[in-house]
N, C-alpha and C positions, 0 to 999 in steps of 0.2 A: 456538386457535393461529392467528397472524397468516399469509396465504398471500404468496410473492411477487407483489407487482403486475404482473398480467401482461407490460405494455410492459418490465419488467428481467426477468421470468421465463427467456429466452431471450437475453441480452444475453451478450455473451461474455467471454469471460476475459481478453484483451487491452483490450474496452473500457469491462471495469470497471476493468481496473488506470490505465488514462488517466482514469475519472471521479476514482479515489482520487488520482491525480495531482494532476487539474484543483484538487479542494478542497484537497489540501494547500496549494496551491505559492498559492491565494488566502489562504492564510493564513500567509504567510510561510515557508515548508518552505523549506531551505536543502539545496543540491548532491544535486536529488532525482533520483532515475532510476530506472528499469523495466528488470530485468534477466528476457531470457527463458529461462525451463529447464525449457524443454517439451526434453522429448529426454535431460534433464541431472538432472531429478530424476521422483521417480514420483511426491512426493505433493501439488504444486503445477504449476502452471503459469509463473509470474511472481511476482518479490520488488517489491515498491515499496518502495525502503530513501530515506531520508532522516533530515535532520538539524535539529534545533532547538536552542537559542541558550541555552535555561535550560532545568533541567527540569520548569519551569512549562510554559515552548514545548511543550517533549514529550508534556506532557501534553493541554495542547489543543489539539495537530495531531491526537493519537491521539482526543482525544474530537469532533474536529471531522469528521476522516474516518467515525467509527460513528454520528455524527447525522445524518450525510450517505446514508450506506448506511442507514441507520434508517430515515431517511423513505422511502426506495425500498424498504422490506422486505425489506431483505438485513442478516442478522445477520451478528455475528463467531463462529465454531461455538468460538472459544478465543481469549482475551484474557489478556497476562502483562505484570507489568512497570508498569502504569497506576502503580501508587500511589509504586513509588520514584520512577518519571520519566529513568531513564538512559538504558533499553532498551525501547521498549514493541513486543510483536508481538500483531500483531490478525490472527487467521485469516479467511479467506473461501475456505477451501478451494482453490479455483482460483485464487487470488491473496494471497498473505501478504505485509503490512505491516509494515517494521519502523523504526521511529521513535527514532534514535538524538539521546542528547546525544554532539555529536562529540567528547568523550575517549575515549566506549565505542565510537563509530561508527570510530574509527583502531585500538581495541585491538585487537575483533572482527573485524573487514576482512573482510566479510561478500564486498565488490567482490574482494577478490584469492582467497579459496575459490571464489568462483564466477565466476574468470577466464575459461573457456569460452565463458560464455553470450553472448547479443550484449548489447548495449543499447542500448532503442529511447528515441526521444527522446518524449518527456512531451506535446510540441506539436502532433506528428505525425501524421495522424491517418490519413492512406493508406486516404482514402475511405468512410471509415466516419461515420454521421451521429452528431450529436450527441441527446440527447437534453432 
């Protein structure tokens, strides 16, 4: 069994959700944002929701974001969705991904259910290093 690399062993759930940001948004992720709901939900911390263009996109934003965390030995604990390409969500426990084609990403409105929470910008990084 693979261990987490130590240097991400301890990285936090805010900035793993800006790494999954950073790789999407280099691979074209469209109207992406970080909603936080710490406070707002009990079994996550942060959504990364965004949008791709086909659901080819969808597909490899989602499989670009898990190559990304792969290489840092951070698995998805639950992956849905991969093979139609509308909706895809990738667990990381502390931060869930969800990788909308935007006719599902407007039907779902994942943004107005979790109107509450704030959202933080993607670029943002309020001192924290990169790694």
């Amino acid at each position: 069994m693979k261990k987490v690399q130590k240097k991400h062993r301890d990285k936090s759930s805010l900035k793993l959700a800006r790494a999954i940001a950073r790789t999407a948004l280099d691979k074209k992720a469209e109207d992406l944002v970080i909603l936080d709901v710490r406070g707002l939900a009990s079994f996550t911390d942060f959504f990364v929701i965004m949008s791709g263009r086909s659901t080819r996109h969808v597909q490899g934003l989602a499989e670009a974001v898990d190559a990304e965390l792969g290489n840092k030995r951070i698995s998805s604990s639950n992956t849905e969705g991969l093979q139609e390409g509308l909706w895809v969500l990738l667990d990381y426990n502390d931060v869930v991904v969800h990788v909308f084609y935007a006719e599902s990403r407007n039907f779902y409105d994942l943004e107005g259910l979790w109107h509450d929470a704030p959202r933080l910008d993607p670029d943002e990084d309020q001192g924290e290093d990169h790694d």
